[in-house]
CHARMM-style PDB file with segment names, atoms N, HN, CA, C and O in Angstrom:
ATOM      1  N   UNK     1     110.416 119.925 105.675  1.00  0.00      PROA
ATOM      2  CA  UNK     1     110.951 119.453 104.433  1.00  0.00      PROA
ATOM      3  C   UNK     1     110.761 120.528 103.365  1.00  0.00      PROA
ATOM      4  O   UNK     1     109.631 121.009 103.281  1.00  0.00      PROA
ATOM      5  N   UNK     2     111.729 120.982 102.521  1.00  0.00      PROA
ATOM      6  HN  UNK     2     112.647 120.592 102.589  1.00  0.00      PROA
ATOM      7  CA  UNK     2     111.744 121.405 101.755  1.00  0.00      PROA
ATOM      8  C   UNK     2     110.358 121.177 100.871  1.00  0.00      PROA
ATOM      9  O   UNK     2     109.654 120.194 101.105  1.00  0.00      PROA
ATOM     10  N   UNK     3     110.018 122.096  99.885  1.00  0.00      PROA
ATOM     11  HN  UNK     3     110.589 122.895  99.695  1.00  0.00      PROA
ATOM     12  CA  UNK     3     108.902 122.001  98.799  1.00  0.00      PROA
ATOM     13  C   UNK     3     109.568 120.892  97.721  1.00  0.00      PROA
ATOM     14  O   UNK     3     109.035 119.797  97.545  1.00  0.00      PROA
ATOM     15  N   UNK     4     110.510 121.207  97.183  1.00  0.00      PROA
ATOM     16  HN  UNK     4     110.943 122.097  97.326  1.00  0.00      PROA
ATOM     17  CA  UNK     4     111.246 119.910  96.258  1.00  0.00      PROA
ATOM     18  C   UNK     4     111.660 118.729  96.755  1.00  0.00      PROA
ATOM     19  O   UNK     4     112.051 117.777  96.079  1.00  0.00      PROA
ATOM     20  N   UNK     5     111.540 118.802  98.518  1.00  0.00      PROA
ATOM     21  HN  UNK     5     111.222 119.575  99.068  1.00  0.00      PROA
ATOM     22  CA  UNK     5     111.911 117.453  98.881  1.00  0.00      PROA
ATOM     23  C   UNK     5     111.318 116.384  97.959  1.00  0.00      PROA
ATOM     24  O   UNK     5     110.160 116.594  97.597  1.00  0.00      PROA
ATOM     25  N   UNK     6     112.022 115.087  97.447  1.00  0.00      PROA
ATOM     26  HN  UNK     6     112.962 114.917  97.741  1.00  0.00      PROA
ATOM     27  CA  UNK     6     111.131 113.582  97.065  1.00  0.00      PROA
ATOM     28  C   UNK     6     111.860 112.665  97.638  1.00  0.00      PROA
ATOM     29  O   UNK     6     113.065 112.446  97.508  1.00  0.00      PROA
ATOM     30  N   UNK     7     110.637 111.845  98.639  1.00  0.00      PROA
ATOM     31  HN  UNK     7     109.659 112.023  98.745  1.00  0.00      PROA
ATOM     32  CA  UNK     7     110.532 111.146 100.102  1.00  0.00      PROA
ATOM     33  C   UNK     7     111.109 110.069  98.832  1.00  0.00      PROA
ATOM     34  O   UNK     7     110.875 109.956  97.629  1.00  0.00      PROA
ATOM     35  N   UNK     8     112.244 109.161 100.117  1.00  0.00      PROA
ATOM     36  HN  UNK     8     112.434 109.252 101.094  1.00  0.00      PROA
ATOM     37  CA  UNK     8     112.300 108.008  99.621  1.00  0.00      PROA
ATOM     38  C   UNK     8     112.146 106.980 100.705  1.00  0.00      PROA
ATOM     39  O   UNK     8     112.469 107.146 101.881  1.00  0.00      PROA
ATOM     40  N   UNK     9     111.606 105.879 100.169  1.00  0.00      PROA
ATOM     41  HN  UNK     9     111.344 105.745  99.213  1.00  0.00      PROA
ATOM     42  CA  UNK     9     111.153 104.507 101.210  1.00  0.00      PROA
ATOM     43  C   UNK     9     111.439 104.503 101.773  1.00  0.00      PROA
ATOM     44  O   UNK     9     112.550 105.026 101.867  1.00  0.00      PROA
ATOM     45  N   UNK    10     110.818 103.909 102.897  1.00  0.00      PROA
ATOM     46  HN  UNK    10     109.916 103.485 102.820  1.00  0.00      PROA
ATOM     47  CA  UNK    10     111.774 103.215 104.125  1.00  0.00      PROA
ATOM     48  C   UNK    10     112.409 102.058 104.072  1.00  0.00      PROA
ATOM     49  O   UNK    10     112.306 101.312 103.098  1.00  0.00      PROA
ATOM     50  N   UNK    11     113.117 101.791 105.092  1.00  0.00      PROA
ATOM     51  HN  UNK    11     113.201 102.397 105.884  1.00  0.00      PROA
ATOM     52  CA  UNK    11     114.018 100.242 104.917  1.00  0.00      PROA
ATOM     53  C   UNK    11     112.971  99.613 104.719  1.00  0.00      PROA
ATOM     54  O   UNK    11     111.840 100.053 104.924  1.00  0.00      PROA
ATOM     55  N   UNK    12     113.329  98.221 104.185  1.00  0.00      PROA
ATOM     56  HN  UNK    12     114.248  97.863 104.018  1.00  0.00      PROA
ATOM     57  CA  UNK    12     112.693  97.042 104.098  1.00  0.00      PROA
ATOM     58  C   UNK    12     112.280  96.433 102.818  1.00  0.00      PROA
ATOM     59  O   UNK    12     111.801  97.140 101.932  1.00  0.00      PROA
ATOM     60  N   UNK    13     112.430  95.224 102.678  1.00  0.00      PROA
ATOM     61  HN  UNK    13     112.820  94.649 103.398  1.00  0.00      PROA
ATOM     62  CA  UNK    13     112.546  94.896 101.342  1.00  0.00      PROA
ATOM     63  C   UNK    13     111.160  94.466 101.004  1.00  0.00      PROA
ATOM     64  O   UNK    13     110.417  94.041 101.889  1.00  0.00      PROA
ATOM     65  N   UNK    14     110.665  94.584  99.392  1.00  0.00      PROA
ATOM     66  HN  UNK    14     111.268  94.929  98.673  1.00  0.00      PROA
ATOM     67  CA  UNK    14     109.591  94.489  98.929  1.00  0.00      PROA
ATOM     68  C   UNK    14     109.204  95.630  98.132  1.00  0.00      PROA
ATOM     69  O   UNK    14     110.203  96.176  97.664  1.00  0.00      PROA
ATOM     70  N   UNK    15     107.955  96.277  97.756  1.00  0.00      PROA
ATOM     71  HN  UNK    15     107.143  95.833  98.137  1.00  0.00      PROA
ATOM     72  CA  UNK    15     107.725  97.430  96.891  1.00  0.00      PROA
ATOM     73  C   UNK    15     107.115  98.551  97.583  1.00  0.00      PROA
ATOM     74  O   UNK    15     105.987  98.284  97.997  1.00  0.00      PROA
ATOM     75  N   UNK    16     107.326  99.155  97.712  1.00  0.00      PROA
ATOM     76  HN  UNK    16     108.243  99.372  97.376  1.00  0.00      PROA
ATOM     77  CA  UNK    16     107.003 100.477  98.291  1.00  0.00      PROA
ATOM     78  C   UNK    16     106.536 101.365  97.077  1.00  0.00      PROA
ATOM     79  O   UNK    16     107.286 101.702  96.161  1.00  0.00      PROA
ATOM     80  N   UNK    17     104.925 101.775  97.204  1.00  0.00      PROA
ATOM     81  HN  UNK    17     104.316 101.502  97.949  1.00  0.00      PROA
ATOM     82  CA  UNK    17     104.816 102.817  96.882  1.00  0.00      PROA
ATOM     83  C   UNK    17     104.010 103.874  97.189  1.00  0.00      PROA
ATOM     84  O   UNK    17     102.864 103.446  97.328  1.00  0.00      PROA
ATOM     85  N   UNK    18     104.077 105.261  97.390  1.00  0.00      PROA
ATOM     86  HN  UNK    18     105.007 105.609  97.277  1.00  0.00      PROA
ATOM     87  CA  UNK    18     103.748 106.782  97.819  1.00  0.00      PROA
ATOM     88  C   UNK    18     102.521 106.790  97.685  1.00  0.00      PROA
ATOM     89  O   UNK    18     102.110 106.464  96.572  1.00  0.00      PROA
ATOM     90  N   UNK    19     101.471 107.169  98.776  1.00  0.00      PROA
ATOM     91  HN  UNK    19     101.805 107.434  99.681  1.00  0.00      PROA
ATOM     92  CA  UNK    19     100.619 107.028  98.615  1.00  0.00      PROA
ATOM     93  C   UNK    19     100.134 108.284  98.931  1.00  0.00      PROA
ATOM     94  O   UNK    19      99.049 108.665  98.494  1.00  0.00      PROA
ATOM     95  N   UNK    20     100.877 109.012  99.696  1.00  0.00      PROA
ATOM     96  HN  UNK    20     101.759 108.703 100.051  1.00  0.00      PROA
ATOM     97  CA  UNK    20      99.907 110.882  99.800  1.00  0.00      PROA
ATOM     98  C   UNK    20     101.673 111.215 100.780  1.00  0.00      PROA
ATOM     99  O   UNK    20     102.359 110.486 101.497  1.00  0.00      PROA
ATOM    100  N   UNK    21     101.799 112.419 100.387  1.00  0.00      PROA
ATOM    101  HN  UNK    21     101.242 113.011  99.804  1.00  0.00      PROA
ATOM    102  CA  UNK    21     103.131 113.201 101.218  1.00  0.00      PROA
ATOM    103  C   UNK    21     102.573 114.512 101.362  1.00  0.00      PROA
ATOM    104  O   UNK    21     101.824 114.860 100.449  1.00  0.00      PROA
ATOM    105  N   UNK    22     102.774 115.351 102.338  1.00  0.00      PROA
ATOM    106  HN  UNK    22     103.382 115.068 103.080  1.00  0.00      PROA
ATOM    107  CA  UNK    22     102.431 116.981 103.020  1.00  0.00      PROA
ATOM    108  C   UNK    22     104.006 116.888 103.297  1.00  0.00      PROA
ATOM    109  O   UNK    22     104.792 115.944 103.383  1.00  0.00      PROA
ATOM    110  N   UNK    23     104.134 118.381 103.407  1.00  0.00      PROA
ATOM    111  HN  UNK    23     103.496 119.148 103.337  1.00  0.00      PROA
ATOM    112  CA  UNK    23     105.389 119.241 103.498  1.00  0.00      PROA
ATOM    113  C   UNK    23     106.162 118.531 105.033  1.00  0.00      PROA
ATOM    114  O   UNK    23     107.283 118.849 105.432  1.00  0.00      PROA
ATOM    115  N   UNK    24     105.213 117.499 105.728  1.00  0.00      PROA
ATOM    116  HN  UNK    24     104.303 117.241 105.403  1.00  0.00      PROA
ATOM    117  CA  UNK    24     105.891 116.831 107.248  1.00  0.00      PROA
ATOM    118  C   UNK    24     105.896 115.492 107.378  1.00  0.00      PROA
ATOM    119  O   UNK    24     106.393 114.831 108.290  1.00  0.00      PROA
ATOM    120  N   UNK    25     105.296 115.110 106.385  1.00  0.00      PROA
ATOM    121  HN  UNK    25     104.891 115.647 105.645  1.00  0.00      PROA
ATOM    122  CA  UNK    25     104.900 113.316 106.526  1.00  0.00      PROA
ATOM    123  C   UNK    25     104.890 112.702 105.172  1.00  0.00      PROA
ATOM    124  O   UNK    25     105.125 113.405 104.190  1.00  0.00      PROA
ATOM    125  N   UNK    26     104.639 111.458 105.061  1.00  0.00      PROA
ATOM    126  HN  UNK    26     104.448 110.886 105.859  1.00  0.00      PROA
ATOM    127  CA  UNK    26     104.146 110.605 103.811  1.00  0.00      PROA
ATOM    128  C   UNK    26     104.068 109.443 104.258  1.00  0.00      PROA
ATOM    129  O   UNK    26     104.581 108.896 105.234  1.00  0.00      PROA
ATOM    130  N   UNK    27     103.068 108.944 103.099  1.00  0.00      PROA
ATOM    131  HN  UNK    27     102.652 109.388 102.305  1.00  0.00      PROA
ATOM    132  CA  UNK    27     102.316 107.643 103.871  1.00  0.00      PROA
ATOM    133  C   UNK    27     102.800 106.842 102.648  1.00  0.00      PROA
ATOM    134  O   UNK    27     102.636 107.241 101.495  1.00  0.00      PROA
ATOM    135  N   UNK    28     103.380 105.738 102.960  1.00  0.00      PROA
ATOM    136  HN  UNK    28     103.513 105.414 103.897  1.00  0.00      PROA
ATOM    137  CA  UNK    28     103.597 104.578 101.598  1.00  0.00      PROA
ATOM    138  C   UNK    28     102.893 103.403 101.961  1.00  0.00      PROA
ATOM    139  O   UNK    28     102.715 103.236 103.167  1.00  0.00      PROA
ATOM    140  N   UNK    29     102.353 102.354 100.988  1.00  0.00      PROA
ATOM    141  HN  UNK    29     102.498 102.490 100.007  1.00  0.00      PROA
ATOM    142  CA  UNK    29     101.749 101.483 100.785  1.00  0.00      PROA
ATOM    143  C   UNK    29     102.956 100.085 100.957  1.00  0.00      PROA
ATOM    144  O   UNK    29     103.637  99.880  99.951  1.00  0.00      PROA
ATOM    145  N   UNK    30     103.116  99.495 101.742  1.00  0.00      PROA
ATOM    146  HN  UNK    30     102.564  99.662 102.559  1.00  0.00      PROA
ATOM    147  CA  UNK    30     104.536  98.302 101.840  1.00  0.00      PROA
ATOM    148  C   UNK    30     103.915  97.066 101.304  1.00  0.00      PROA
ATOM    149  O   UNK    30     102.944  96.676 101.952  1.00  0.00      PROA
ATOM    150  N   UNK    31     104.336  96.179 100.005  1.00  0.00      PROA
ATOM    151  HN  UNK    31     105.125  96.496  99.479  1.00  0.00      PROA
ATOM    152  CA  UNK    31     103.984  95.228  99.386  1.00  0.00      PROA
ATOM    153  C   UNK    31     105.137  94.050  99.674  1.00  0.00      PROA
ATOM    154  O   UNK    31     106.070  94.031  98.872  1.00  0.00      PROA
ATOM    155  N   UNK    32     105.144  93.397 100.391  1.00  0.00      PROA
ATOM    156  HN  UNK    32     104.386  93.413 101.044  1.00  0.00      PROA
ATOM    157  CA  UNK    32     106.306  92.327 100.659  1.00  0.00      PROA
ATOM    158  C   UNK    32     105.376  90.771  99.816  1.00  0.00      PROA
ATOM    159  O   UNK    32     104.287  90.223  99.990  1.00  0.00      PROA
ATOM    160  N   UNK    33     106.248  90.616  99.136  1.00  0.00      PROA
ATOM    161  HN  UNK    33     107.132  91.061  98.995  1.00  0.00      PROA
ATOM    162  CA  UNK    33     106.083  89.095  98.234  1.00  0.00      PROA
ATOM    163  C   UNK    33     106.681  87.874  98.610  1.00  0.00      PROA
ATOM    164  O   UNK    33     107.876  87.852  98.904  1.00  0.00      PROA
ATOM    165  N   UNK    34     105.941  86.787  98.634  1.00  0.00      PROA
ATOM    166  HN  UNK    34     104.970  86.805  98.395  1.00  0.00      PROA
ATOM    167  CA  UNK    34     106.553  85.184  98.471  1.00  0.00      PROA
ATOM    168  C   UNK    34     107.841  85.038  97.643  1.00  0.00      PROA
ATOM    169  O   UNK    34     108.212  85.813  96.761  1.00  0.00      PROA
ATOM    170  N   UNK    35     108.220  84.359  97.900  1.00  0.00      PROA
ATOM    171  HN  UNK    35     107.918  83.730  98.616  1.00  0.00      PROA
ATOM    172  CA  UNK    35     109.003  84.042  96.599  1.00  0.00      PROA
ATOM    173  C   UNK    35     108.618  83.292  95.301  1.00  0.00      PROA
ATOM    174  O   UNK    35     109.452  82.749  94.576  1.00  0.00      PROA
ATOM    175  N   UNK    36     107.535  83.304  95.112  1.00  0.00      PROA
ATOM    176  HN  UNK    36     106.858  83.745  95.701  1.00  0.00      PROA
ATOM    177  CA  UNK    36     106.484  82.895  93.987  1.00  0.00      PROA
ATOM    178  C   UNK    36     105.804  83.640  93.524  1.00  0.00      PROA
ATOM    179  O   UNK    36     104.729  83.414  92.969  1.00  0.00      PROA
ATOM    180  N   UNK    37     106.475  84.918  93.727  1.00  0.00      PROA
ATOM    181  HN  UNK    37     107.349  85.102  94.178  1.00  0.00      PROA
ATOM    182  CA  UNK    37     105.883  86.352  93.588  1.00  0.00      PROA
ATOM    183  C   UNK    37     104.309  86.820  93.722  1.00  0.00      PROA
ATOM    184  O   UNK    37     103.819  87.571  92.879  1.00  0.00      PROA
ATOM    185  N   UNK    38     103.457  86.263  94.979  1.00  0.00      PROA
ATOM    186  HN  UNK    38     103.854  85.652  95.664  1.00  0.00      PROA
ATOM    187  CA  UNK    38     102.611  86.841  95.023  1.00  0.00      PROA
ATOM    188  C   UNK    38     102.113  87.546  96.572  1.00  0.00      PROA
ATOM    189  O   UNK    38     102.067  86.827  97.569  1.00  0.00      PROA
ATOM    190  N   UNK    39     101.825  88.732  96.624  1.00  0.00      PROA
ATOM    191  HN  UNK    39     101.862  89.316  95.813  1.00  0.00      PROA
ATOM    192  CA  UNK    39     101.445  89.848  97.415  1.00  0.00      PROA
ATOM    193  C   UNK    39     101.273  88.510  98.863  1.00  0.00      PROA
ATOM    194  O   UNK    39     100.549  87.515  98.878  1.00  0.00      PROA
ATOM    195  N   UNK    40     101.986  88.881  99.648  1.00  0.00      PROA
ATOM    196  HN  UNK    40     102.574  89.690  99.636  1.00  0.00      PROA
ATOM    197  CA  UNK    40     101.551  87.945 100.766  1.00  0.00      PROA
ATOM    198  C   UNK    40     101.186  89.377 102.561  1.00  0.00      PROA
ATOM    199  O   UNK    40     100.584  89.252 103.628  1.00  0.00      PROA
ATOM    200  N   UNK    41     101.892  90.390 101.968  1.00  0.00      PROA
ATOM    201  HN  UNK    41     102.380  90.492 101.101  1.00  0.00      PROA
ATOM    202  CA  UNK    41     101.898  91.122 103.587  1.00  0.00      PROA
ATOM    203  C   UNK    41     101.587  92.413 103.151  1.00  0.00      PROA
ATOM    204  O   UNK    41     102.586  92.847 102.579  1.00  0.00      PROA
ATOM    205  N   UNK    42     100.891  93.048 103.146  1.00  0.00      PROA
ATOM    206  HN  UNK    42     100.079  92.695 103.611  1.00  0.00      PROA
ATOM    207  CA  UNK    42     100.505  94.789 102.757  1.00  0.00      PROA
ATOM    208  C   UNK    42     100.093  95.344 104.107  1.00  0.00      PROA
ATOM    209  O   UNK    42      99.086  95.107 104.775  1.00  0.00      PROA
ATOM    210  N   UNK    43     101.348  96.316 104.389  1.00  0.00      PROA
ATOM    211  HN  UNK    43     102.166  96.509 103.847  1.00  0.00      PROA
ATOM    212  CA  UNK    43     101.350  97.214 105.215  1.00  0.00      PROA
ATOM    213  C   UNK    43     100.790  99.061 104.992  1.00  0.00      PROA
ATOM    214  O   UNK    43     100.229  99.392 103.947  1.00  0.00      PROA
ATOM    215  N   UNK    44     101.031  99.989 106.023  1.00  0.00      PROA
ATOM    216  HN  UNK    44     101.487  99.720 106.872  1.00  0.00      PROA
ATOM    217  CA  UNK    44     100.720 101.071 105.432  1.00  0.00      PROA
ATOM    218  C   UNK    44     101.381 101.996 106.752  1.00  0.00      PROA
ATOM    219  O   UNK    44     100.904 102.113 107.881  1.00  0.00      PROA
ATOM    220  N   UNK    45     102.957 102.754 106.058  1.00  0.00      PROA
ATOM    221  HN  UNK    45     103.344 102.658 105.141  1.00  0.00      PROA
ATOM    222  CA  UNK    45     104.076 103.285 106.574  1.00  0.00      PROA
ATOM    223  C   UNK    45     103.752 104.917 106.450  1.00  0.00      PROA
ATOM    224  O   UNK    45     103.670 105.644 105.460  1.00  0.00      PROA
ATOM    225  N   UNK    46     103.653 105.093 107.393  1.00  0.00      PROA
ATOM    226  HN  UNK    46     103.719 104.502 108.197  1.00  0.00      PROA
ATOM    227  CA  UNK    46     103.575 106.961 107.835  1.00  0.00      PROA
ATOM    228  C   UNK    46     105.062 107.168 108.106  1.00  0.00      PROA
ATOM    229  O   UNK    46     105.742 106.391 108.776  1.00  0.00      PROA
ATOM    230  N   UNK    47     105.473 108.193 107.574  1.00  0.00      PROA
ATOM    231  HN  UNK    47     104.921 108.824 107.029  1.00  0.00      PROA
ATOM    232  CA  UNK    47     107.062 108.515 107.848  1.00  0.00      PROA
ATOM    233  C   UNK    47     106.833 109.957 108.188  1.00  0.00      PROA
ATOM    234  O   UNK    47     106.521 110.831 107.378  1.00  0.00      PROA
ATOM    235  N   UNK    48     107.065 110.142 109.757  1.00  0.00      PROA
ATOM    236  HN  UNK    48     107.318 109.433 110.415  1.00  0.00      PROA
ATOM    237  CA  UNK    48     106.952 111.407 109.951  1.00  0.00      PROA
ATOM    238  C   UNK    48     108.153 111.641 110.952  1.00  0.00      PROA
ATOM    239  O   UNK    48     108.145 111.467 112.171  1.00  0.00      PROA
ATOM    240  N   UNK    49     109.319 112.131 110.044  1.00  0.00      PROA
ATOM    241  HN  UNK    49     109.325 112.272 109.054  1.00  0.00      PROA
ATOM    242  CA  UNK    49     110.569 111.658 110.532  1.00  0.00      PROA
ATOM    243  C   UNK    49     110.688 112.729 111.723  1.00  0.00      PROA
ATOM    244  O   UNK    49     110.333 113.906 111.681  1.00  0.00      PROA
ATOM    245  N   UNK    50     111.408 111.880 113.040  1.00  0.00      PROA
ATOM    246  HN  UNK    50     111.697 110.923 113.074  1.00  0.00      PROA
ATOM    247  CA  UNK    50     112.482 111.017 112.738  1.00  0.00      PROA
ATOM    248  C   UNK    50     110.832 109.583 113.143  1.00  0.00      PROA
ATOM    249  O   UNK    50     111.042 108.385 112.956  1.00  0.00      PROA
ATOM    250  N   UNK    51     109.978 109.890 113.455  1.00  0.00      PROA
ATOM    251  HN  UNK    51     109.808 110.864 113.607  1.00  0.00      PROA
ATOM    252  CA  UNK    51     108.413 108.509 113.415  1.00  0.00      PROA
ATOM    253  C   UNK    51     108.436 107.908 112.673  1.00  0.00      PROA
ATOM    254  O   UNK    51     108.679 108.362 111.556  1.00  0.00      PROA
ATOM    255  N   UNK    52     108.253 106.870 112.816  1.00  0.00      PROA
ATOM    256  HN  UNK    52     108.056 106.501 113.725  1.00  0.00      PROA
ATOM    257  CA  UNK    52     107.720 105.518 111.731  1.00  0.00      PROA
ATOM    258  C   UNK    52     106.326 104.942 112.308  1.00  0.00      PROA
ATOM    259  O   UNK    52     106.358 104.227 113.310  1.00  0.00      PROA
ATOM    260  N   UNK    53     105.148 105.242 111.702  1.00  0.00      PROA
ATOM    261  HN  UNK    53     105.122 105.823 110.888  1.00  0.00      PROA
ATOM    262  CA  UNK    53     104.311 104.281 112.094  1.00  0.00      PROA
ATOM    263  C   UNK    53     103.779 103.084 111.380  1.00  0.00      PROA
ATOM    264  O   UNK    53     103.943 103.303 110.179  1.00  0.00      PROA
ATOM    265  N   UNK    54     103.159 101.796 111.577  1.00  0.00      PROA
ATOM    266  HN  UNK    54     103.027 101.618 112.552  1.00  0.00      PROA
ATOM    267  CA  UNK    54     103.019 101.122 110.656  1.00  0.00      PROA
ATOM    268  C   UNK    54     101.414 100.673 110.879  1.00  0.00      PROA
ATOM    269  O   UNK    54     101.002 100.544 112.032  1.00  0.00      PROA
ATOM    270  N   UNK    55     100.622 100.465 109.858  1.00  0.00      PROA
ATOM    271  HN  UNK    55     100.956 100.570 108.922  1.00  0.00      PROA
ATOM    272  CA  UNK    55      99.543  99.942 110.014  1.00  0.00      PROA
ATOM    273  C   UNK    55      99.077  99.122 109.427  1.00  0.00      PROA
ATOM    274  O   UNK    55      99.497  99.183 108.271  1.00  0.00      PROA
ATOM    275  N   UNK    56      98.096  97.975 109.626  1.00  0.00      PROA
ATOM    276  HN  UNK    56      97.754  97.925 110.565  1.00  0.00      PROA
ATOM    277  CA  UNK    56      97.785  96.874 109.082  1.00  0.00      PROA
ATOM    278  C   UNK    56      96.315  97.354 108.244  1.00  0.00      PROA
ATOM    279  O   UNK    56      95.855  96.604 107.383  1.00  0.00      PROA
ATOM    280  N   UNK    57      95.814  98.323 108.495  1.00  0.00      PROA
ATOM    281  HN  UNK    57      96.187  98.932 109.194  1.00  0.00      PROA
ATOM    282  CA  UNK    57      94.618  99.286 107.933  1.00  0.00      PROA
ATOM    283  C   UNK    57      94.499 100.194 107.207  1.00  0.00      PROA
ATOM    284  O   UNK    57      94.606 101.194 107.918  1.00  0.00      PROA
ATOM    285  N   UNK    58      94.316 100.523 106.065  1.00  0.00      PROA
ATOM    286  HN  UNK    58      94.228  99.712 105.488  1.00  0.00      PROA
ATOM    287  CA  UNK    58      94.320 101.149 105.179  1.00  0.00      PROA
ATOM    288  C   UNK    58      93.829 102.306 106.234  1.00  0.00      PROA
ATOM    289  O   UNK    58      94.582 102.982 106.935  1.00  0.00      PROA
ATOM    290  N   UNK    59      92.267 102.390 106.186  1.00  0.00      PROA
ATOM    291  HN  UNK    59      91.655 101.841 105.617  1.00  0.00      PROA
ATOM    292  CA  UNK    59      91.525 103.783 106.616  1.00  0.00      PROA
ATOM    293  C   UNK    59      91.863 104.185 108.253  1.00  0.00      PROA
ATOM    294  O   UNK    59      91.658 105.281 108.776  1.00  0.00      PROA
ATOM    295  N   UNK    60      92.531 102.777 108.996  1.00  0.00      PROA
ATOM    296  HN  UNK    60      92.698 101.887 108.571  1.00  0.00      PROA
ATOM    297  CA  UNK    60      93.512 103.568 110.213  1.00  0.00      PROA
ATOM    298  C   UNK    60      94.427 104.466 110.086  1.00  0.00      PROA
ATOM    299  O   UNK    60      94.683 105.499 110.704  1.00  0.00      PROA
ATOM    300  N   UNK    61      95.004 103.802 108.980  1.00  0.00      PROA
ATOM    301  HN  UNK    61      94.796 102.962 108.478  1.00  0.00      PROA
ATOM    302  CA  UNK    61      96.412 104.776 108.634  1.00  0.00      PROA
ATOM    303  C   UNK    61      95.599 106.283 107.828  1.00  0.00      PROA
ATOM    304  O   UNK    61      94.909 106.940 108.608  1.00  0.00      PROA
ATOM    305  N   UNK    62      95.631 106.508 107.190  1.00  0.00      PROA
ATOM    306  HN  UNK    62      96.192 105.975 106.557  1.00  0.00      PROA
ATOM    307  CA  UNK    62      94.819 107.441 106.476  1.00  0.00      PROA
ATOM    308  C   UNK    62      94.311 108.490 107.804  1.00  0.00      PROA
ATOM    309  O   UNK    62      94.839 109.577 108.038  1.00  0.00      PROA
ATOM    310  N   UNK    63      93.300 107.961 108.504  1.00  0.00      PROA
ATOM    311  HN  UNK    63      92.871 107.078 108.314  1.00  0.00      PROA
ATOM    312  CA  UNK    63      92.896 108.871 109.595  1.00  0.00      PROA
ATOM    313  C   UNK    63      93.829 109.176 110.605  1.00  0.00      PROA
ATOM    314  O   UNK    63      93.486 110.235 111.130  1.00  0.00      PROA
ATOM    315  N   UNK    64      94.884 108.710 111.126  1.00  0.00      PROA
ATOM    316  HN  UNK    64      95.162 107.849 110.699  1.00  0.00      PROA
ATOM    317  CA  UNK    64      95.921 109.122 111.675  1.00  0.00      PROA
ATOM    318  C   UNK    64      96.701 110.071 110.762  1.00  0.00      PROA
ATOM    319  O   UNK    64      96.876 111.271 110.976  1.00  0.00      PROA
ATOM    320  N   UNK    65      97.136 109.378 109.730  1.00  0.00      PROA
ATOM    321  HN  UNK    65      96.994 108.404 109.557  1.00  0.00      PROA
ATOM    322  CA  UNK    65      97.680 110.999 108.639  1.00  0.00      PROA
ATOM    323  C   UNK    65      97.223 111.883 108.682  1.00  0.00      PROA
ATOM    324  O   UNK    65      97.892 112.871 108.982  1.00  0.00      PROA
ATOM    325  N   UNK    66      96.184 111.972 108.475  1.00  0.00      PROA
ATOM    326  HN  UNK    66      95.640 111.169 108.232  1.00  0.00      PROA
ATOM    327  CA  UNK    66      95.138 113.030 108.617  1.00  0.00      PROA
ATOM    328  C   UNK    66      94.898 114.400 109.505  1.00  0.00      PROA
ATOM    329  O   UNK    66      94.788 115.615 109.335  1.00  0.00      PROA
ATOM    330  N   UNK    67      94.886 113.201 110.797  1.00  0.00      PROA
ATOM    331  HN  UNK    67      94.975 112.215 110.935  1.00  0.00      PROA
ATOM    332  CA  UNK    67      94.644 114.004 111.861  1.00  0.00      PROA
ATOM    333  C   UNK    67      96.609 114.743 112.516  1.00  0.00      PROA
ATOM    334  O   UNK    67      96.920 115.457 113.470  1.00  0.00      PROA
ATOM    335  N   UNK    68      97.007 114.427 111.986  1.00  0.00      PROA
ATOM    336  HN  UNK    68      96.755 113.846 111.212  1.00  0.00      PROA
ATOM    337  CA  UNK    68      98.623 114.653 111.833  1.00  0.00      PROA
ATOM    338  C   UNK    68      98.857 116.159 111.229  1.00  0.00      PROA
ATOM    339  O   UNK    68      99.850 116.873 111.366  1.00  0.00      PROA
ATOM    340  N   UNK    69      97.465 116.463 110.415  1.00  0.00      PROA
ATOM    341  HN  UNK    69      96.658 115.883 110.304  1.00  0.00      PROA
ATOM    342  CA  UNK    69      98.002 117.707 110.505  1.00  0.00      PROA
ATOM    343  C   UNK    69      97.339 118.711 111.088  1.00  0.00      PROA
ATOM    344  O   UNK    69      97.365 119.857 110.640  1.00  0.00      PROA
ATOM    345  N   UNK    70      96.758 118.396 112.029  1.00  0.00      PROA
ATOM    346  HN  UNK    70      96.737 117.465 112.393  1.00  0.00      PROA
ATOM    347  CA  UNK    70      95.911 119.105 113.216  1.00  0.00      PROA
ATOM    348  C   UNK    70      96.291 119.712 113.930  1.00  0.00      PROA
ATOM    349  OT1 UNK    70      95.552 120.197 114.785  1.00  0.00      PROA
TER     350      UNK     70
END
């Protein structure tokens, strides 16, 4: 990816936001809401295209990023 690349979300509806990007990956935070608007599903999306990984763990995901650039 380019140096000026800026990653945009992945599919899926709810709030997405950027939580760390390197020049090969980025990790977003996935916030999907009730319709009573409150936080019901928080995911954590590594996009290391054309990869998608998803994790239910903050510090899983994180240490897989991590080690991603090994």
């Amino acid at each position: 990816m380019p140096s000026d690349y800026e990653p945009k979300p992945p599919k899926g509806e709810g709030r997405w936001t950027l939580l760390q990007q390197r020049s090969d990956r980025c990790m977003w935070q996935w916030d999907r809401t009730a319709s009573d608007g409150h936080v019901v599903v928080t995911r954590f999306v590594i996009i290391n295209d054309p990869a998608r990984l998803d994790f239910d763990d903050f510090e899983e995901a994180e240490a897989i990023f991590e080690k991603m650039g090994d």
